[in-house]
N, C-alpha and C positions, 0 to 999 in steps of 0.2 A: 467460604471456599471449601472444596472436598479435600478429603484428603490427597495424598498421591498416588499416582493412578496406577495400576498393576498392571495396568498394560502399556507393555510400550508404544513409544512413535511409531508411526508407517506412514510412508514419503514425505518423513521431518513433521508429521502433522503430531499434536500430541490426542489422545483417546476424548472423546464426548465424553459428558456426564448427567446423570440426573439423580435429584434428591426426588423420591417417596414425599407428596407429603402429609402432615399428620390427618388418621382420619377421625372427625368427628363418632362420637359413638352413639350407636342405633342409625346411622347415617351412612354408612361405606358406599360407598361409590364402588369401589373395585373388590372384587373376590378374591384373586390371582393376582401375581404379580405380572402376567401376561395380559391381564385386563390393564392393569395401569398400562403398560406399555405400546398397546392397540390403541387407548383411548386418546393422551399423549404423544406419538409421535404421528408425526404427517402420515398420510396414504400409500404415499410413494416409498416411504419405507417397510421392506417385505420384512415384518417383524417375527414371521411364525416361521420364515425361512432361518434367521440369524438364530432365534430361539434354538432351533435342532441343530443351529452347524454348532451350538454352546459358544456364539459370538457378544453375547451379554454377559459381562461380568461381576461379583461383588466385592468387597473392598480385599478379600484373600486373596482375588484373582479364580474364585471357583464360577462355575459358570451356572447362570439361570436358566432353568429348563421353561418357565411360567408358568408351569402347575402349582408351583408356592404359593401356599394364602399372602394375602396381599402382607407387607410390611412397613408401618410408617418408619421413617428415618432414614430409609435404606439409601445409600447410594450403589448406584449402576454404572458402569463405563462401559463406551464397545466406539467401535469407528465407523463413520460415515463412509458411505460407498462415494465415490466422488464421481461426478460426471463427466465425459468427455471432454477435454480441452483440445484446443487446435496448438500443436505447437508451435513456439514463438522460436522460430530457426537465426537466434542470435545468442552467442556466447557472454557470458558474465565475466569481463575481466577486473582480476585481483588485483591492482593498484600498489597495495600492502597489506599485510599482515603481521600478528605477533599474538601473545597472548591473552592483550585484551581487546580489540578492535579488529575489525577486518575493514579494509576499506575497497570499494568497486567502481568499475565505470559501469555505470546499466545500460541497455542498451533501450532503444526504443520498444514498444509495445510488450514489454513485462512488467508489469505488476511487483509492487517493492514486496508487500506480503498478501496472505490469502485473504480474500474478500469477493461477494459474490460467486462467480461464474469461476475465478481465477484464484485459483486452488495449488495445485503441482508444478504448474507456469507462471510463478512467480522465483525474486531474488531469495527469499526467505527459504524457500524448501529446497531448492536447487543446491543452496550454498550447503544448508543443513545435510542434505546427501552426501556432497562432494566432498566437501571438507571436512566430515564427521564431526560436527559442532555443532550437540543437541541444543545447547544453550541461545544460540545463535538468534538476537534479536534486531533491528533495526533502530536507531538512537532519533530516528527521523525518516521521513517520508517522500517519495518523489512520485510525482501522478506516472500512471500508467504510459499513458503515449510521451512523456519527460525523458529523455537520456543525459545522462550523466553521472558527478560523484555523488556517491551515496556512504554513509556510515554506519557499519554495523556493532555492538559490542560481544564480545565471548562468551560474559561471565557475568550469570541472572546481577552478584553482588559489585560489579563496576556500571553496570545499566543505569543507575540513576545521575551517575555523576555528568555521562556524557550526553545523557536526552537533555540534561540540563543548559548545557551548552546551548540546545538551539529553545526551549523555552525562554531562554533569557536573554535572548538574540546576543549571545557572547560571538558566535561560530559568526563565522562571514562568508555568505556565500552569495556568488557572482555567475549570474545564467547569462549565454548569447541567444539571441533568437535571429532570423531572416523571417522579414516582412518586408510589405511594401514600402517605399519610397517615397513621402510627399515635402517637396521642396518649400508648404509653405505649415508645415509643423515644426517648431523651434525644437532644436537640442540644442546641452540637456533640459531636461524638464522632471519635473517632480507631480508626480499622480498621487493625489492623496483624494480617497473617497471611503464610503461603507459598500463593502461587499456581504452580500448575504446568500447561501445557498437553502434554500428550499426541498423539505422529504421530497420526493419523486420527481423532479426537476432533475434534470442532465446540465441545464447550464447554471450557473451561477449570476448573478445580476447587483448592479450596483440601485443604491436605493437612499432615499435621504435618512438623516439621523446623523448621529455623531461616527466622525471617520474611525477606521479601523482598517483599513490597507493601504500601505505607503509604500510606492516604486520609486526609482530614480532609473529613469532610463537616456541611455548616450546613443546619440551616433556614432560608430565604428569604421565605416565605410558604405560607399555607395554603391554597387553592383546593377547598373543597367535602371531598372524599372522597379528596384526591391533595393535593401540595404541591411546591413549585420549594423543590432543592437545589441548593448552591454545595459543588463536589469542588474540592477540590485536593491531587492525588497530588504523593506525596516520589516514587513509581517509575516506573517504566511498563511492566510487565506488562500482556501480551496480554488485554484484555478484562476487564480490575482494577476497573476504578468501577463497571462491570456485577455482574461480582461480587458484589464488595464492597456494592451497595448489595441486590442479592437475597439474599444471605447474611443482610440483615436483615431479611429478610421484605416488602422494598419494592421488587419487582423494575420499571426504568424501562418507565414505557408506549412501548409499541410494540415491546417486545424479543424477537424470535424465540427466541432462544437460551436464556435465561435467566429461569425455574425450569426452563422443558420447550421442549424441541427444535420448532419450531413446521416445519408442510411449507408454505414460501411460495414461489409461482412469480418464479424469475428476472424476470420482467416486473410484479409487480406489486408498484408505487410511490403505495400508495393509504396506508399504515399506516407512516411513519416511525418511528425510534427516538427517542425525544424526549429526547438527547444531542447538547449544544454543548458546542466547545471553543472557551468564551466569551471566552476573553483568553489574548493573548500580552505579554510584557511583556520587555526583556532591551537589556542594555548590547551595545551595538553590536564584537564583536574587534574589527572592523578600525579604525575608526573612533574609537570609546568613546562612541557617540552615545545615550541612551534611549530605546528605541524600545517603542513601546505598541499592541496593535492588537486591535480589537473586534469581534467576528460581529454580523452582523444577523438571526440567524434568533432567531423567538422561538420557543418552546416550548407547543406546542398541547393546550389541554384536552379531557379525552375530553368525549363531547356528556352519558355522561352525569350527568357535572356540573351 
């Protein structure tokens, strides 16, 4: 790991880094330290533009011109130009807070932290602005098109105690979803299979081998032509209750992904997923306090119902 970085956040992101590394001798690759950095980052980074605004830094915080002869060991920071995001026009509500946890309702199509395309339009950097809480980590995860609670910690030194919580399925969380309705699939029922997701794969797929994703899903009620189920996973496999609930032939309304790969534009926030992660529930580590906490999103019926 580098050192820490001399330069600060910018929108809650913390600075890139690179190590130098060492050069073989009678062998250099690079002359400059502008040659390692041309050769090294992608195309689309305008590296001779950063170079003169002195957007490259060293561990001082003085800035690289890259006329430098080259230097093994060196470490660099500077920030990534971030590309256009489409903003996600739904607010982040705070549930509670204190000094070491913040807890949220998400809303649908934001991103818990940065990854990919989804940068600045995420809970993570949002929260980290608003509430000036560099530290500001997430204890766990909710997929993007997912609304509900989500848990974050304050403070780098409480962050282990509470991710732990859901490593060791201590935390109990309980999602609803609206899917179809078939009168001749029994509730409850318990889905246990192997889920595996694959590099560049969008969906996830169940496959033989030894299980490792276990749902319990209820009927709730019936609603016309569709009905509200209550999931709650022993696992958490990437994209499991979706699944697992198409796998029965009830795939959740509003789901891109799951039977068939849907093409939905980045910007359009017309057709949520009608997936809540409706309750958190879990004994406090540090403390031993019970803490319980509830989404307010309901779950929308197609119209035509």
């Amino acid at each position: 790991m580098p050192p820490r970085s001399p330069l600060p956040r910018r929108f809650g992101l913390d600075a890139a880094w690179l190590r130098t590394p060492d050069n073989v001798p009678g062998a250099a690759r690079w002359v400059t330290m502008g040659d390692f950095l041309l050769d090294r980052l992608p195309p689309e980074v305008p590296v001779a533009e950063m170079l003169s605004a002195g957007e490259f830094v060293d561990q001082a915080g003085r800035p690289w011109i890259g006329a430098e002869l080259y230097r093994p060991n060196a470490f660099l920071w500077f920030h990534r130009e971030l590309a256009p995001e489409a903003a996600v026009p739904f607010e982040v509500e705070v549930l509670h807070a204190d000094e070491r946890i913040v807890v949220v309702d998400k809303p649908h199509f934001l991103a818990t932290m940065p990854r990919g395309v989804h940068v600045r339009e995420t809970v993570l950097v949002r929260l980290r602005e608003s509430l000036e809480l560099p530290e500001l980590q997430p204890a766990h995860r909710l997929d993007r098109l997912t609304a509900g609670v989500l848990l974050l910690t304050v403070r780098r030194e409480d962050r282990g105690a509470y991710a732990n919580l859901f490593q060791t399925q201590q935390a109990q969380k309980t999602y609803e979803a609206l899917a179809p309705y078939d009168p001749s699939v029994e509730f409850p029922r318990r889905v246990i299979n192997r889920i595996e997701k694959r590099r560049g794969s969008l969906q996830a797929e169940v496959v033989g081998g030894e299980p490792n994703a276990e749902t319990l899903i209820e009927l709730i009620e019936i609603r016309g032509q569709h009905a509200r189920y209550r999931l709650t996973p022993a696992t958490g496999k990437t994209h499991q209750l979706r699944v697992h609930l198409s796998g029965l032939g009830l795939p959740i309304v509003g789901d891109s992904l799951y039977p068939t790969v849907l093409d939905v534009a980045g910007d359009d926030f017309t057709t949520p997923l009608q997936l809540v992660a409706r309750r958190l529930a879990f004994t406090d580590p540090i403390d031993q306090t019970p803490r319980e906490y509830s989404s307010r999103y309901a779950l929308d019926s197609p119209e035509v119902d």
